[in-house]
C-alpha positions as CSV (number, residue, x, y, z in Angstrom):
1,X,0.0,0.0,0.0
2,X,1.3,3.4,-0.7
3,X,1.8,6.1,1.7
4,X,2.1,9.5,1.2
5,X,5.4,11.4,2.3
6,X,4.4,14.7,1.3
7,X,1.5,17.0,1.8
8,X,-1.0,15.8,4.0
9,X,-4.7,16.1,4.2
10,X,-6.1,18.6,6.9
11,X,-8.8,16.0,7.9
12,X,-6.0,13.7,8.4
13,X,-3.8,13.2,11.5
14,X,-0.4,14.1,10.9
15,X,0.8,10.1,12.4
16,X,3.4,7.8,10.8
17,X,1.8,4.5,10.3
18,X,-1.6,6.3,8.6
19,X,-3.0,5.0,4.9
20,X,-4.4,7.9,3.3
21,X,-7.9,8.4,3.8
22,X,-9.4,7.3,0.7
23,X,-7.7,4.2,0.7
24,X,-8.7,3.3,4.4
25,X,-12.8,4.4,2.9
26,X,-12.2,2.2,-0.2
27,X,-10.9,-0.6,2.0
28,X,-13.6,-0.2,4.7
29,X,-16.1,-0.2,1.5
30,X,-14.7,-3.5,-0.1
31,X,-14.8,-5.0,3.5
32,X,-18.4,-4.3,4.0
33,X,-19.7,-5.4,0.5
34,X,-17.5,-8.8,1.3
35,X,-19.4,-8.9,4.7
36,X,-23.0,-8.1,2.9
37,X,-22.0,-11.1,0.1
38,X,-21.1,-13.7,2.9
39,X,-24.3,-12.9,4.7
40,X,-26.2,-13.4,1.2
41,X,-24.3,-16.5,0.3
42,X,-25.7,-17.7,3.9
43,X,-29.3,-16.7,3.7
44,X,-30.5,-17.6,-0.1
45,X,-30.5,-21.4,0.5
46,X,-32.9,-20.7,2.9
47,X,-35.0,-18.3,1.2
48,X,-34.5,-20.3,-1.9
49,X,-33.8,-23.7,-1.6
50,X,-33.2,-24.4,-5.7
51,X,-29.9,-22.0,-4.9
52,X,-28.4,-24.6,-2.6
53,X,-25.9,-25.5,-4.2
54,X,-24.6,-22.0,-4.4
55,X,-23.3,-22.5,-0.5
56,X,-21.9,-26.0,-1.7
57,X,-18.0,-23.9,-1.8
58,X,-18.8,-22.7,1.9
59,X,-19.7,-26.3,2.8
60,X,-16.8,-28.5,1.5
61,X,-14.5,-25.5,2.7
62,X,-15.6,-25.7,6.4
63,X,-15.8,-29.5,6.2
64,X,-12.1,-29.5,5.3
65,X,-11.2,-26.8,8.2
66,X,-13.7,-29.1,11.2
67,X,-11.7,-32.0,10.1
68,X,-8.6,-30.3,10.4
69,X,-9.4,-29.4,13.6
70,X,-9.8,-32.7,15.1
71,X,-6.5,-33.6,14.2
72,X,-4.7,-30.3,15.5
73,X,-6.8,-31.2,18.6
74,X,-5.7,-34.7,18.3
75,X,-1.9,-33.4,18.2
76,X,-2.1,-30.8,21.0
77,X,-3.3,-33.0,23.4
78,X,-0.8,-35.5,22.8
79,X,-2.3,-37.8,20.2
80,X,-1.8,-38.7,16.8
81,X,-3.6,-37.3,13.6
82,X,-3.5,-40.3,11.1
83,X,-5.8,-39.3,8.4
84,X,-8.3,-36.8,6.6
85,X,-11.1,-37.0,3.8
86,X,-13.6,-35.1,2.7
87,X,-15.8,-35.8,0.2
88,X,-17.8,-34.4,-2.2
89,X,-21.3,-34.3,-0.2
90,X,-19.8,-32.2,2.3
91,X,-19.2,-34.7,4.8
92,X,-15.6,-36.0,6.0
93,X,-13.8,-37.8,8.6
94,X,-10.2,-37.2,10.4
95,X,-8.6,-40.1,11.6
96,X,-7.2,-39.7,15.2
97,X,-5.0,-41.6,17.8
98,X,-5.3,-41.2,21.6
99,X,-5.9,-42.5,25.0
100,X,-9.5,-44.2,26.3
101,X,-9.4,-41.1,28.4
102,X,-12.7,-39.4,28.2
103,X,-11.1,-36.1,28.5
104,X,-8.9,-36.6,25.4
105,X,-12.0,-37.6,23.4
106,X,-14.2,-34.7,24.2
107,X,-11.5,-32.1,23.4
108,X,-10.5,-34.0,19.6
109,X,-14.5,-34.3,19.1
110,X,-14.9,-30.2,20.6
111,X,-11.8,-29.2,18.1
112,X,-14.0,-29.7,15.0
113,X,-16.5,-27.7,15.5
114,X,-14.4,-25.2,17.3
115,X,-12.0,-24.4,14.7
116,X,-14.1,-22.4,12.1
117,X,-14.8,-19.9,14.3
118,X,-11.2,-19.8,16.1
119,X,-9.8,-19.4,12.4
120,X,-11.8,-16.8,11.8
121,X,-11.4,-14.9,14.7
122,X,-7.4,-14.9,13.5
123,X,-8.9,-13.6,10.2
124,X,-11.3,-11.3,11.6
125,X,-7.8,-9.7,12.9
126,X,-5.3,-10.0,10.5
127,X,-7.7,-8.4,7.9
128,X,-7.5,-5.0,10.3
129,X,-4.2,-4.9,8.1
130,X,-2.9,-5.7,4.4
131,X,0.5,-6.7,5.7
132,X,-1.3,-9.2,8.2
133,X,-3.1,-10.2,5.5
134,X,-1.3,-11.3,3.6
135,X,1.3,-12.8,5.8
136,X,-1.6,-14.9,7.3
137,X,-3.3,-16.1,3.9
138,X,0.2,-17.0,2.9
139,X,1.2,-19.0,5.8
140,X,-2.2,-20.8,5.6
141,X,-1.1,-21.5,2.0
142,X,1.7,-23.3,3.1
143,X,0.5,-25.2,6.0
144,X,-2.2,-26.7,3.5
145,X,0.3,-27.8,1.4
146,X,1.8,-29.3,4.1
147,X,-1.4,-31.0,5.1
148,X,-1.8,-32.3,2.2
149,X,1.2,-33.8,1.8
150,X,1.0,-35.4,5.9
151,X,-2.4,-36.4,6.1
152,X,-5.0,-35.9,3.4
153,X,-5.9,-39.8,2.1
154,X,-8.6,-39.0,-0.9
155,X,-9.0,-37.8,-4.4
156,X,-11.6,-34.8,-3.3
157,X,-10.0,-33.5,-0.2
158,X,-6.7,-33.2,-2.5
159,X,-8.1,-31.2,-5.3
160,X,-9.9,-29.1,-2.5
161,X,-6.9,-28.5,-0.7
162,X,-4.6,-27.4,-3.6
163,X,-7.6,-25.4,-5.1
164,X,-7.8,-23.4,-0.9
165,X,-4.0,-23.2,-0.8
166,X,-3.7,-21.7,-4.8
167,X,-6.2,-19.3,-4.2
168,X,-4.9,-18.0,-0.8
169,X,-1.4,-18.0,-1.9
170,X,-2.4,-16.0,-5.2
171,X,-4.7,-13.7,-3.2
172,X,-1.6,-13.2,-0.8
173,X,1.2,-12.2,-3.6
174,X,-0.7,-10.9,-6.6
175,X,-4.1,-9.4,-4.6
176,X,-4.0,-5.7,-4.2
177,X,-3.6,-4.4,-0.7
178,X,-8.0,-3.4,-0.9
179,X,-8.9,-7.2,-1.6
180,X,-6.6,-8.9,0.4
181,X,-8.2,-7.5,2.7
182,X,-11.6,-7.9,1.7
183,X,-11.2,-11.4,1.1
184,X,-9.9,-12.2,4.3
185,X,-12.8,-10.7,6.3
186,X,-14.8,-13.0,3.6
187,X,-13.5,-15.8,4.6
188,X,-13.5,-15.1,8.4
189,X,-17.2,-14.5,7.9
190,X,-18.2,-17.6,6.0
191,X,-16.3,-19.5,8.3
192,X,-18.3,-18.6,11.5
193,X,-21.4,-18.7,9.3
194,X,-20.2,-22.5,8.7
195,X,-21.3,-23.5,12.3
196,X,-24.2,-21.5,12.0
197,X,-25.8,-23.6,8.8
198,X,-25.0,-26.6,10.7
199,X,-27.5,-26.4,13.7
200,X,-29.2,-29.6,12.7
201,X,-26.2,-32.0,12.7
202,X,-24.7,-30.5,15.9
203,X,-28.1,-31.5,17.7
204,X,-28.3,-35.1,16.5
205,X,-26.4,-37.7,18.3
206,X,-25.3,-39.4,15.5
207,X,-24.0,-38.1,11.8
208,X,-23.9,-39.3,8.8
209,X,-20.6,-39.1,6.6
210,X,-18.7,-40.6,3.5
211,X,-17.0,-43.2,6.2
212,X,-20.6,-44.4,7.7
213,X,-22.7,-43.4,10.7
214,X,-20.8,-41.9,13.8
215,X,-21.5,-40.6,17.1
216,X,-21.8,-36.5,16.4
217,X,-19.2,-34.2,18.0
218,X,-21.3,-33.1,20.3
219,X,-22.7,-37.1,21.6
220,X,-18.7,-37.2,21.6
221,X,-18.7,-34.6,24.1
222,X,-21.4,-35.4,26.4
223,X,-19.9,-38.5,26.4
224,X,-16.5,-37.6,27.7
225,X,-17.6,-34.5,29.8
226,X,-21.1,-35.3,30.8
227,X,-24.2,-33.2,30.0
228,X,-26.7,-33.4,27.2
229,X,-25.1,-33.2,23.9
230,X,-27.8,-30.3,23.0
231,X,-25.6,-28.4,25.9
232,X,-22.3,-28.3,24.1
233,X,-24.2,-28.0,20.3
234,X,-25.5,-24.8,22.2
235,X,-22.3,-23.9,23.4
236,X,-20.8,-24.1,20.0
237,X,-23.2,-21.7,18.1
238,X,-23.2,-19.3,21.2
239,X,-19.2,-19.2,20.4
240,X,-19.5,-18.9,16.4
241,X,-21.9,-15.8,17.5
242,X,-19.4,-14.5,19.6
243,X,-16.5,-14.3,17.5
244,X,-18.4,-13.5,14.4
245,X,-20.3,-10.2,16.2
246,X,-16.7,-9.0,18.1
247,X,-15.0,-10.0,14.6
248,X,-17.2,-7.4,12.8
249,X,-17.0,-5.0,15.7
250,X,-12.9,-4.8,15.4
251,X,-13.0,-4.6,11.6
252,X,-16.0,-1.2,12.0
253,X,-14.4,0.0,14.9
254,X,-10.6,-0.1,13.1
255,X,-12.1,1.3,9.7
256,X,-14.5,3.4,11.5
257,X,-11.4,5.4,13.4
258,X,-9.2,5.3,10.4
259,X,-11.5,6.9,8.1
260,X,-13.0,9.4,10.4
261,X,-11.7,12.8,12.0
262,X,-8.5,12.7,14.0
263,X,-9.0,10.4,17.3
264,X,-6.7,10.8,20.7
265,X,-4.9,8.0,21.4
C-alpha cells in the first residue's frame, strides 16, 4: 500500500503508520460489501432452496477446516492425527489416535467444531491490516500444502486443498492491498457462518458421513464431559456468535477510526 510522504490532508492526523484516507474508505467499503455477500451466500438457500448449491464452496471448505481441527486437537493433546477425507457431499472424517481417556475424546470431538470460528477470529484480525493479511493467507497457503502432503488420504480432499491453498497463496502475492483485505474478512465470515448452517447435525447424536454413521461431536462430548449433547451443540453456536459479532466489531471500529476525523490516542 502506498503512503504519502508529502502533503497531507487537513482532515487527516499528521501520524506515521496512517494510509491515506481514501484508501482506508475504499478498503472499509470493499470489506463491507465482502461482509453483505457472505451474509447473502448464507441466507439464499434458505429463502430459496433451488440455490443450494450456491453454499456448496462454503460447505466442502468448512468441512475440510472441522476435520482439520480434530487432528490439530488430536496433536495438542498428545495424540496422533492419522488421516483426513472429505468428500464431495460435504461430509468428512479425520482419523485420530489417543488415550481411552474421556477427557482426550471430548477435546479432539470439541476441536471440529471449534476451529471455524477460532480461524476466523485470526482472520477477523489479520484483515484489520494488508500486511497481516497477507502474511496470514500465505502462511495458511503453506501449511495446506503441508497437510496435504501429511495427512490428506482421498482424491476430493486433494483437489480441494490445492484449489484453498492456490487461491490464498495468489490472493496473498498478486491481490491488491484493498482485496486482500476484503477477502480475508470473507472468509472469516463464512467460516463462523459454517457452524451457523450446521445447527441440525450439531443437535443429533449421531452423523452421517462418507466413512458411515458416527457418534456427532457433540454425543462425543457429552460423552466424555457429561451433560446433554444439545448443551455443548449450544455452546458451539453461542461461540461462532461471539466471534463473528466481536470479529465485525474490530473490523468497523478499526475502519470506523481510520477513516474518520483525528482520534486521541
Amino acid at each position: 500500500m502506498k503512503h504519502e510522504t508529502g502533503q497531507l490532508s487537513p482532515a487527516w492526523p499528521a501520524r506515521a503508520g496512517f494510509p491515506p484516507q481514501d484508501a482506508v474508505a475504499r478498503t472499509r467499503t470493499a470489506l463491507l460489501w465482502a461482509v453483505a455477500l457472505s451474509l447473502l451466500l448464507a441466507i439464499l438457500p434458505w429463502l430459496w432452496p433451488a440455490a443450494a448449491w450456491i453454499a456448496w464452496p462454503q460447505v466442502v471448505v468448512a468441512t475440510l477446516v472441522h476435520e482439520f481441527g480434530h487432528g490439530i486437537a488430536a496433536l495438542v493433546s498428545g495424540g496422533g492425527f492419522e488421516s483426513l477425507r472429505v468428500y464431495a457431499d460435504g461430509s468428512g472424517v479425520a482419523m485420530t489416535r489417543g488415550s481411552a481417556g474421556g477427557m482426550q475424546s471430548a477435546w479432539i470431538a470439541a476441536g471440529g467444531p471449534g476451529m471455524p470460528p477460532l480461524l476466523a477470529l485470526l482472520l477477523f484480525v489479520a484483515a484489520r491490516k494488508e500486511t497481516l493479511a497477507r502474511a496470514t493467507l500465505g502462511v495458511l497457503g503453506m501449511l495446506l500444502l503441508v497437510a496435504l502432503v501429511l495427512w490428506v488420504r482421498n482424491l476430493f480432499a486433494a483437489g480441494l486443498v490445492l484449489v484453498c491453498a492456490a487461491l490464498a497463496s495468489a490472493v496473498a502475492w498478486r491481490a491488491s492491498g484493498m482485496l486482500v483485505q476484503a477477502f480475508t474478512g470473507f472468509v472469516a465470515v463464512q467460516l463462523c457462518l459454517a457452524t451457523l448452517s450446521r445447527l441440525g447435525g450439531l443437535f443429533q447424536r449421531g452423523a452421517r458421513t462418507g466413512a458411515g454413521e458416527l457418534a456427532s461431536d457433540t454425543m462425543q462430548m457429552a460423552q466424555g464431559l457429561g451433560g446433554p449433547h444439545w448443551f455443548w451443540a449450544a455452546l458451539l453456536v453461542l461461540f461462532s456468535l461471539l466471534v463473528l459479532a466481536l470479529g465485525l466489531w474490530v473490523l468497523w471500529r478499526s475502519f470506523g477510526l481510520r477513516a474518520g476525523a483525528p482520534a486521541a490516542i
